[in-house]
N, C-alpha and C positions, 0 to 999 in steps of 0.2 A: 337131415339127420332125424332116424325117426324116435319119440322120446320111449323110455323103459316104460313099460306096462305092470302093472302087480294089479295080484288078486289077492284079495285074504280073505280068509273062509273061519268062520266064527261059529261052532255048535255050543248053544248052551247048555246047561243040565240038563232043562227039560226038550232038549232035542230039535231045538228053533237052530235054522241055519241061515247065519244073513252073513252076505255076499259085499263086499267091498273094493272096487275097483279104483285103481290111482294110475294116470298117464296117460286116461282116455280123453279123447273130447268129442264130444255130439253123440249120437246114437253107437259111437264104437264100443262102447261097457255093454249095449243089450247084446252086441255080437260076442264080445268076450265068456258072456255068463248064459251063454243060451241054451249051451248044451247042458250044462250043467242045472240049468233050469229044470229043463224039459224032463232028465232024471231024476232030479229031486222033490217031482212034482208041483202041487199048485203053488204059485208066488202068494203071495197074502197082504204084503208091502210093497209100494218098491218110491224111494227117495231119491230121487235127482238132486246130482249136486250142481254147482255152476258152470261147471267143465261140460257137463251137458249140452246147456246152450251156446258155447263158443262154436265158434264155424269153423271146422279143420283146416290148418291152414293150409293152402296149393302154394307152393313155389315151383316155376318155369322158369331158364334161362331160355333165351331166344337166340339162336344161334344161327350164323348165316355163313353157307357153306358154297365157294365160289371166287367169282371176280366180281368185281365193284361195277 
């Protein structure tokens, strides 16, 4: 089940926009916010949280299809 993703997008007065991603884990927030990177020009920040460093998890059922 894959979990919900959010973004929140935060302009301040003076026109700073910081990017806040929730649901990702490992480099999946740089793919989330890339495009939107890329249009809103140079990064200036950017703060990893610990969901960062987790390793996404892989789950496989092994399944055996046949006679014994």
């Amino acid at each position: 089940m894959a979990l919900r993703q959010e973004l929140d997008i935060t302009i301040t007065p003076d026109g700073e926009v910081k990017l806040t991603v929730r649901g990702a884990v490992g480099d999946e927030c740089l793919e989330l916010t890339k495009a939107l990177e890329e249009e809103l020009g140079i990064v200036v920040d950017r703060q990893k949280t610990s969901a960062f460093y987790q390793a996404e998890a892989n789950v496989t059922d092994a399944v055996k299809v046949g006679e014994d």
